[in-house]
PDB file of N, CA, C and O in Angstrom:
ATOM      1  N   UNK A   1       5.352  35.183  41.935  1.00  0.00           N
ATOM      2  CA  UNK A   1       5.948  36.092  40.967  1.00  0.00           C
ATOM      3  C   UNK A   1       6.954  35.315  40.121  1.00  0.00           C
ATOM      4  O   UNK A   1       7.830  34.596  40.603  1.00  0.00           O
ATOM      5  N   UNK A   2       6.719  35.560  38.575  1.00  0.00           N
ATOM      6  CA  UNK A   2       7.856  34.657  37.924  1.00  0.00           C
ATOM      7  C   UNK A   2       9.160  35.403  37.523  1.00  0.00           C
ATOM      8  O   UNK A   2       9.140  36.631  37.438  1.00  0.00           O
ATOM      9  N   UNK A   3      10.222  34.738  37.290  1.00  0.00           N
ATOM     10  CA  UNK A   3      11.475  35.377  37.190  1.00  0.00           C
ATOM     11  C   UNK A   3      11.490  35.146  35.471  1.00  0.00           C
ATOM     12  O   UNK A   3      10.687  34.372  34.947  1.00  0.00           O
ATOM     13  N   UNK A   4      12.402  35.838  34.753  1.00  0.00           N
ATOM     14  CA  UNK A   4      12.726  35.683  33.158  1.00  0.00           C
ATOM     15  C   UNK A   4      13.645  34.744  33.324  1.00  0.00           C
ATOM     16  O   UNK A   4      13.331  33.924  32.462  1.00  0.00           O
ATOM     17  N   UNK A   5      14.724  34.268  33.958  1.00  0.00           N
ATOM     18  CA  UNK A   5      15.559  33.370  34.883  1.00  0.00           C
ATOM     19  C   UNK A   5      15.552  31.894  35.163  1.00  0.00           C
ATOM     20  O   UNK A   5      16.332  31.024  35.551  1.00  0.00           O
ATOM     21  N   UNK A   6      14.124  32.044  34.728  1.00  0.00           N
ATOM     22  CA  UNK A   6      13.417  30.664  35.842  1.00  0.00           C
ATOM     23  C   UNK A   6      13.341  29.863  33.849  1.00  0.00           C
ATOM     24  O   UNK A   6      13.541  30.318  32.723  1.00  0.00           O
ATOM     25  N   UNK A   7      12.993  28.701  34.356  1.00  0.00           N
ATOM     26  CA  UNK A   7      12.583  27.822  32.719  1.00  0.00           C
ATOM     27  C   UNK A   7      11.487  27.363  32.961  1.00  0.00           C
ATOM     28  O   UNK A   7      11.282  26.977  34.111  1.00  0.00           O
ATOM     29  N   UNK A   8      10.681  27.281  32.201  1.00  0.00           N
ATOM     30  CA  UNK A   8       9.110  26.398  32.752  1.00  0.00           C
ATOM     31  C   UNK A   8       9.676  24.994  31.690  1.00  0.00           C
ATOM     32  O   UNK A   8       9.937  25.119  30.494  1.00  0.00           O
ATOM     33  N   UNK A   9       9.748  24.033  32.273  1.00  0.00           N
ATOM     34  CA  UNK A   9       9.754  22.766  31.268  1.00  0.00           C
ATOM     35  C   UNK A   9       9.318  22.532  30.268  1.00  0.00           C
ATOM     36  O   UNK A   9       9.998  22.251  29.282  1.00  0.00           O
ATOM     37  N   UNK A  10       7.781  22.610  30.303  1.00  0.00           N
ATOM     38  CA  UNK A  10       6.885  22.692  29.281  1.00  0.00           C
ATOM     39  C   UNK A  10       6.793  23.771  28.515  1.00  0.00           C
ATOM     40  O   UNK A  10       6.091  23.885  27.510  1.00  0.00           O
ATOM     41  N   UNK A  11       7.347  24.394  28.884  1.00  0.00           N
ATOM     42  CA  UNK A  11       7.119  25.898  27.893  1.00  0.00           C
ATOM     43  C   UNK A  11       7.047  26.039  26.356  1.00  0.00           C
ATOM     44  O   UNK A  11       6.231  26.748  25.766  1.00  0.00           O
ATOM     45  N   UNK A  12       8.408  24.955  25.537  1.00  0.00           N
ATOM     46  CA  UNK A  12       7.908  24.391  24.470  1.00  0.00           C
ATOM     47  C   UNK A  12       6.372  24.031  23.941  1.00  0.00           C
ATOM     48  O   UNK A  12       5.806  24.687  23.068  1.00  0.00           O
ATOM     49  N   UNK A  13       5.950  23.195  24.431  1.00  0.00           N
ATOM     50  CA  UNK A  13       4.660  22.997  24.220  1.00  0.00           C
ATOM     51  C   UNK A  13       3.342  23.788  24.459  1.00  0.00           C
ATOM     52  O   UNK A  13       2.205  23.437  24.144  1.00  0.00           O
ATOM     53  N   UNK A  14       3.738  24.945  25.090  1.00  0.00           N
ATOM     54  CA  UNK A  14       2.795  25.674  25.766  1.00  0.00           C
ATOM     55  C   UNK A  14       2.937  26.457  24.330  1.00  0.00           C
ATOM     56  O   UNK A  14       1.935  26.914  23.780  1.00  0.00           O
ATOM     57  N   UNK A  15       4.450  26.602  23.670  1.00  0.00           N
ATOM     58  CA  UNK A  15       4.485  27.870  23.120  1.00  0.00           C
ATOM     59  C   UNK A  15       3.717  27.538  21.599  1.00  0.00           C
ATOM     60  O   UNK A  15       3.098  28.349  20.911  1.00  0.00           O
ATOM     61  N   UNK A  16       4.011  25.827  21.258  1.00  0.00           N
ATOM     62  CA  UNK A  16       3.309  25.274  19.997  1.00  0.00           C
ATOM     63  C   UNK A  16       1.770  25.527  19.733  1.00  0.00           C
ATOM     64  O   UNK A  16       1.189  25.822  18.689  1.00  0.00           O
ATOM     65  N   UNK A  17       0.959  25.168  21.928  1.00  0.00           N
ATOM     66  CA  UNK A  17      -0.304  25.757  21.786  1.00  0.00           C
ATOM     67  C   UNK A  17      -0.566  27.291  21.373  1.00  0.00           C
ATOM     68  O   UNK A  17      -1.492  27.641  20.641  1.00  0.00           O
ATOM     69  N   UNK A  18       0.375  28.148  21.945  1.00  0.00           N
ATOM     70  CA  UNK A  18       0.205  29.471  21.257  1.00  0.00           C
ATOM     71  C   UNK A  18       0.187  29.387  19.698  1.00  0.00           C
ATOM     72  O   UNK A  18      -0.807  29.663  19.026  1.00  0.00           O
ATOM     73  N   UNK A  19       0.903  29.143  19.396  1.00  0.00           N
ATOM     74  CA  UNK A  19       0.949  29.012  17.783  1.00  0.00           C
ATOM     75  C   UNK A  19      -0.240  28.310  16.921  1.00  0.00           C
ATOM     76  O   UNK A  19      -0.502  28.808  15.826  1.00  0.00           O
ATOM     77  N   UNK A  20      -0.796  27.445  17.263  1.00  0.00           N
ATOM     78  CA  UNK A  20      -1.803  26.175  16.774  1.00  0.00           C
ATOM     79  C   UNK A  20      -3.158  27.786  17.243  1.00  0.00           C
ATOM     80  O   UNK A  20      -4.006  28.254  16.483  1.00  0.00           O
ATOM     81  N   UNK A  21      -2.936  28.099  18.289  1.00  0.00           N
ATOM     82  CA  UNK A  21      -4.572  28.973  18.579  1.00  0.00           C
ATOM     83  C   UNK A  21      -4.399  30.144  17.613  1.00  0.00           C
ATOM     84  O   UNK A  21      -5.407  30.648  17.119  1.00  0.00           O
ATOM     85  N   UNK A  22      -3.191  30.606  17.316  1.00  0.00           N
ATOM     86  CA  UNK A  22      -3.301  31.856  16.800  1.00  0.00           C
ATOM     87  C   UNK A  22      -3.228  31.082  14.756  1.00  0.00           C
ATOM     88  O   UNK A  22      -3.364  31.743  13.727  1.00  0.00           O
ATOM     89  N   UNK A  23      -3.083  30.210  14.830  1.00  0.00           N
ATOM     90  CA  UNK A  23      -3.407  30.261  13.191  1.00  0.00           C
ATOM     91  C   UNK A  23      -4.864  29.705  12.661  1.00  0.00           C
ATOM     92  O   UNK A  23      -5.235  29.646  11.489  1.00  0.00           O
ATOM     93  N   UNK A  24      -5.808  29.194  14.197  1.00  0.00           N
ATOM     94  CA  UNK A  24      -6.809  29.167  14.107  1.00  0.00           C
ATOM     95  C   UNK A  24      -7.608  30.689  14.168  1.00  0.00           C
ATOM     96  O   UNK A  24      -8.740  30.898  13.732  1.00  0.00           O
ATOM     97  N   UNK A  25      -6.924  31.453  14.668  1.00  0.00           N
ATOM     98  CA  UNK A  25      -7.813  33.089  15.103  1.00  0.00           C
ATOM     99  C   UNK A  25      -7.428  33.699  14.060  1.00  0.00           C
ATOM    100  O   UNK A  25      -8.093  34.704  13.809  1.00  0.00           O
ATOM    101  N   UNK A  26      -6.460  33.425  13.238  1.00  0.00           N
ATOM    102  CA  UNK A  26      -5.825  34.572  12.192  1.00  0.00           C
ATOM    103  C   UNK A  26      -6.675  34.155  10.913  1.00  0.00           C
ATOM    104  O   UNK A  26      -6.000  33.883   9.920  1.00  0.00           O
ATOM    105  N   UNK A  27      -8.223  34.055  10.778  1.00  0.00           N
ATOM    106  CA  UNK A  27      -8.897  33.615   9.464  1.00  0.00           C
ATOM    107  C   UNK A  27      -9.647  35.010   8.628  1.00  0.00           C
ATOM    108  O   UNK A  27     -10.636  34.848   7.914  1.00  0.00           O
ATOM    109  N   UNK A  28      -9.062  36.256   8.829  1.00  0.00           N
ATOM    110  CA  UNK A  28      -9.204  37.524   8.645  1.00  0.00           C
ATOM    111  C   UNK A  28      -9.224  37.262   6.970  1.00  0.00           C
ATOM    112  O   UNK A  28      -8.297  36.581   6.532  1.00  0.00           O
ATOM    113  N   UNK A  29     -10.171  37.737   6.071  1.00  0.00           N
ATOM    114  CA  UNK A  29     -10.065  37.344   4.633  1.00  0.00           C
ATOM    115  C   UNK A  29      -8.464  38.675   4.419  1.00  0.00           C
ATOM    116  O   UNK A  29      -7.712  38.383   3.488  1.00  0.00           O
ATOM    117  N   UNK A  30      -8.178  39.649   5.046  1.00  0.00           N
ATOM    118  CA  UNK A  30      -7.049  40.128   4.570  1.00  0.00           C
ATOM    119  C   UNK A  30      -5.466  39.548   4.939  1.00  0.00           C
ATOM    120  O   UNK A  30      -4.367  39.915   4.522  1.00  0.00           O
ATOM    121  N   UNK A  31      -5.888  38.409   5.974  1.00  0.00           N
ATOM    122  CA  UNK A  31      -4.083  37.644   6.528  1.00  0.00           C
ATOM    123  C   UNK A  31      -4.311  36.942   4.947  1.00  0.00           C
ATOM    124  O   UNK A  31      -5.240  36.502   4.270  1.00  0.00           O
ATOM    125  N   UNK A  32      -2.753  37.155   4.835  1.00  0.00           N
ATOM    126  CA  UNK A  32      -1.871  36.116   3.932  1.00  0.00           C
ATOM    127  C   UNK A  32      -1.619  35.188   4.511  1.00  0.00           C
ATOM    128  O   UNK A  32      -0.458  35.076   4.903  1.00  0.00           O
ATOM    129  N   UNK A  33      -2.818  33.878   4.886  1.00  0.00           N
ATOM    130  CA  UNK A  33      -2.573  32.657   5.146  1.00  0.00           C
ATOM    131  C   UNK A  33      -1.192  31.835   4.946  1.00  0.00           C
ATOM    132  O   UNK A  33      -0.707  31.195   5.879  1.00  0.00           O
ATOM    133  N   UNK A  34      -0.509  31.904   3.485  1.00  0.00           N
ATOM    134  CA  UNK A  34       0.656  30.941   2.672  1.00  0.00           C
ATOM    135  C   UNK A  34       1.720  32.257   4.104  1.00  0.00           C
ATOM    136  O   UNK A  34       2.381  31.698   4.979  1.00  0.00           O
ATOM    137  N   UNK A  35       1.679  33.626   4.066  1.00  0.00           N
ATOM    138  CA  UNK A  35       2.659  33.545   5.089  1.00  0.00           C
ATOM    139  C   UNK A  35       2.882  33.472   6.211  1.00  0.00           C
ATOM    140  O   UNK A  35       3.973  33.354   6.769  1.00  0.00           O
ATOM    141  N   UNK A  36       1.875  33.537   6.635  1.00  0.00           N
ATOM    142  CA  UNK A  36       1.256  33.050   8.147  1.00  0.00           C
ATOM    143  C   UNK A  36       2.113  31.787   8.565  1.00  0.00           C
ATOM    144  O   UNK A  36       3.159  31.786   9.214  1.00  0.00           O
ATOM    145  N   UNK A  37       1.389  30.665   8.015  1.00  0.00           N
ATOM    146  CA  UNK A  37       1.729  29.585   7.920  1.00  0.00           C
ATOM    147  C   UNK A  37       3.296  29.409   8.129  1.00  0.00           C
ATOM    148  O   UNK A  37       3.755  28.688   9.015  1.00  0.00           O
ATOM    149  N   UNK A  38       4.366  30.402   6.898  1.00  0.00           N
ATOM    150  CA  UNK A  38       5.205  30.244   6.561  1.00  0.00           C
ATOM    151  C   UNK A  38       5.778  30.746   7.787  1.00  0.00           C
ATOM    152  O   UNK A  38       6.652  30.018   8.259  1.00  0.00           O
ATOM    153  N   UNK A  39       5.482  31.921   8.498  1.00  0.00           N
ATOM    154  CA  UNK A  39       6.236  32.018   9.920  1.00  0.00           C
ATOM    155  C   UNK A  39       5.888  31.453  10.840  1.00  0.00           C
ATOM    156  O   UNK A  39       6.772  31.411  11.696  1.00  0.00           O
ATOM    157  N   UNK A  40       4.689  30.805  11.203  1.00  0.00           N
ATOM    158  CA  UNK A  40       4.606  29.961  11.807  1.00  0.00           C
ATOM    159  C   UNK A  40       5.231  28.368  12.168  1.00  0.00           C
ATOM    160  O   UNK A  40       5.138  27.818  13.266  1.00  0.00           O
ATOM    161  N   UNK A  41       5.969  27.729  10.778  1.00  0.00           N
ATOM    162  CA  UNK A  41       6.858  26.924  10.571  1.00  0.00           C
ATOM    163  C   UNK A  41       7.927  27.694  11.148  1.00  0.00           C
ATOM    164  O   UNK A  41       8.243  27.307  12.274  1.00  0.00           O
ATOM    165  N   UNK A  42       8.586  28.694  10.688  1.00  0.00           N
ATOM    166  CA  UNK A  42       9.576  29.093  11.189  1.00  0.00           C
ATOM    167  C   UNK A  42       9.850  29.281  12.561  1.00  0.00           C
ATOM    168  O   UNK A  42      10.915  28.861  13.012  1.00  0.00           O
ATOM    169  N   UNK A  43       8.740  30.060  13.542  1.00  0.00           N
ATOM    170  CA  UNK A  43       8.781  29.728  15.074  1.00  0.00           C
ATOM    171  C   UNK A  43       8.976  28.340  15.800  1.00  0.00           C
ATOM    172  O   UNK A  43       9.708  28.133  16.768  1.00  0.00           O
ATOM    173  N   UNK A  44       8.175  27.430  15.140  1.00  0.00           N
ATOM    174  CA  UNK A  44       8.003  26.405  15.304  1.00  0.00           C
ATOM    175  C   UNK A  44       9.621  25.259  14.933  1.00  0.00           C
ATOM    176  O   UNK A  44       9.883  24.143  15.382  1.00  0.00           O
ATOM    177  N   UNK A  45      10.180  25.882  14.248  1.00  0.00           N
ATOM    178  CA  UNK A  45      11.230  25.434  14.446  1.00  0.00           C
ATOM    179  C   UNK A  45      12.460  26.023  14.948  1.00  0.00           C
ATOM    180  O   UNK A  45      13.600  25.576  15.073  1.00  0.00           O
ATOM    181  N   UNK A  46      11.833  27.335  15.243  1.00  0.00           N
ATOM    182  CA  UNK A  46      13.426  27.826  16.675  1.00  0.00           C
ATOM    183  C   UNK A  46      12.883  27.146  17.769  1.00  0.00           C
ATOM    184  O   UNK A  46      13.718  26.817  18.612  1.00  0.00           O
ATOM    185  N   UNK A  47      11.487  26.781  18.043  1.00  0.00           N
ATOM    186  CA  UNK A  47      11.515  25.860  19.540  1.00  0.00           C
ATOM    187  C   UNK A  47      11.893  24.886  19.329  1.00  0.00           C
ATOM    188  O   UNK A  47      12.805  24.346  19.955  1.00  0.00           O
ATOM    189  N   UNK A  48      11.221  24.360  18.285  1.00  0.00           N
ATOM    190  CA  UNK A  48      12.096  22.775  17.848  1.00  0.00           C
ATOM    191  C   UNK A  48      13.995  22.631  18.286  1.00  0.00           C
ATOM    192  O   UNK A  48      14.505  21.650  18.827  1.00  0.00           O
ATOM    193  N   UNK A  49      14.750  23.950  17.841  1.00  0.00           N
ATOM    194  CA  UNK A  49      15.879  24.135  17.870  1.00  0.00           C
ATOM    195  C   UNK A  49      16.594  24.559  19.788  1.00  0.00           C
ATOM    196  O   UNK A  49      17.589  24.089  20.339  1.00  0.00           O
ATOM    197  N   UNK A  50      15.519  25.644  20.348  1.00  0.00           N
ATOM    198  CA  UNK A  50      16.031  25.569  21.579  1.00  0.00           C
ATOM    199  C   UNK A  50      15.326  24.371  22.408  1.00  0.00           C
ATOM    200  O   UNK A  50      15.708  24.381  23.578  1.00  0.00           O
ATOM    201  N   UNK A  51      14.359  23.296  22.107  1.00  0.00           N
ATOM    202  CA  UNK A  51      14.486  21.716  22.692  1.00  0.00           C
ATOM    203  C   UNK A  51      15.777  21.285  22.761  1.00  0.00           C
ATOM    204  O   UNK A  51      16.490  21.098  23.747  1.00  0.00           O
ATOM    205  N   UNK A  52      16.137  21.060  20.831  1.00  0.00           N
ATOM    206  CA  UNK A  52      17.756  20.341  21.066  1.00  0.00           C
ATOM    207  C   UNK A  52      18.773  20.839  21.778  1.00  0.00           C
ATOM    208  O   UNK A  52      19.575  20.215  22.473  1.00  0.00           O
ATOM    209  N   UNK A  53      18.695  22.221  21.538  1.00  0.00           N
ATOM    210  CA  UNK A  53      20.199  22.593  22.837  1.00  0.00           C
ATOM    211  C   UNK A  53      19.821  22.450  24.245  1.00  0.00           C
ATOM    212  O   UNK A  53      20.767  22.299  25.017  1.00  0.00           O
ATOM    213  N   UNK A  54      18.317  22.469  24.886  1.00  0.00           N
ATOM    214  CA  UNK A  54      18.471  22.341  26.291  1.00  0.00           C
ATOM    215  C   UNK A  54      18.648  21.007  26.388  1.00  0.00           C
ATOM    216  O   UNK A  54      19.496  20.643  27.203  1.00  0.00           O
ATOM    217  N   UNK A  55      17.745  19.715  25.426  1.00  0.00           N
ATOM    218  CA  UNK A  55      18.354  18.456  25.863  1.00  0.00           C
ATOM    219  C   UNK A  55      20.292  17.569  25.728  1.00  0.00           C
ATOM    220  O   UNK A  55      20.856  16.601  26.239  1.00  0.00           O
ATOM    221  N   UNK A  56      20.627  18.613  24.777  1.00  0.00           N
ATOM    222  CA  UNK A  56      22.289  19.196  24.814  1.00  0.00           C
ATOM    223  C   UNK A  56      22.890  18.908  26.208  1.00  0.00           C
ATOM    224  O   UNK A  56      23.563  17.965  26.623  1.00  0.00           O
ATOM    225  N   UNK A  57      22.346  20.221  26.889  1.00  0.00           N
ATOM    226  CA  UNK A  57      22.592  20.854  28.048  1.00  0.00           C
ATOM    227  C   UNK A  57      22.507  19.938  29.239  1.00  0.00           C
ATOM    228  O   UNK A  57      23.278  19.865  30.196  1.00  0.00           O
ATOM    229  N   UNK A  58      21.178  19.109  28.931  1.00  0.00           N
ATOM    230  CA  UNK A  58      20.830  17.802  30.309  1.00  0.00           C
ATOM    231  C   UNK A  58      22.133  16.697  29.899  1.00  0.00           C
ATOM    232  O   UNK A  58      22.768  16.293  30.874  1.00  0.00           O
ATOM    233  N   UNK A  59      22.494  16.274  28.771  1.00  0.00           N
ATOM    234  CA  UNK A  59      23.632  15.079  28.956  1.00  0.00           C
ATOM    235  C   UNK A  59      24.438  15.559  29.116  1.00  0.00           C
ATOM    236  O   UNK A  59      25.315  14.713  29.292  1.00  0.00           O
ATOM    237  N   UNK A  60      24.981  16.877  29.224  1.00  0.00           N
ATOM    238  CA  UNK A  60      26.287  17.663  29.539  1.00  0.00           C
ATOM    239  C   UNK A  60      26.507  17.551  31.179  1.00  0.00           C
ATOM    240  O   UNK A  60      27.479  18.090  31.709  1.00  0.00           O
TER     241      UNK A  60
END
């Protein structure tokens, strides 16, 4: 059973594969690809952003 508590290490990367599969599945002629994309950068860089504070956190 997993806790919300717990950190998976990799989870970053797990979460980039989420992202990379879902802008391959989102080819619907009605998605707005340009914003797709555009929030997809944006997720992609709050993980980018909680990397730097947990590796923060390890030299602390």
């Amino acid at each position: 059973m997993s806790s919300f508590n717990t950190f998976t290490p990799n989870l970053p990367l797990t979460a980039r594969g989420y992202l990379i599969d879902f802008l391959g599945l989102c080819t619907d002629a009605g998605t707005n690809q340009h914003e797709l994309r555009e929030v997809l950068l944006y997720l992609n860089n709050l993980i980018t952003f909680d990397e730097m504070q947990l590796q923060q956190e390890d030299e602390v």
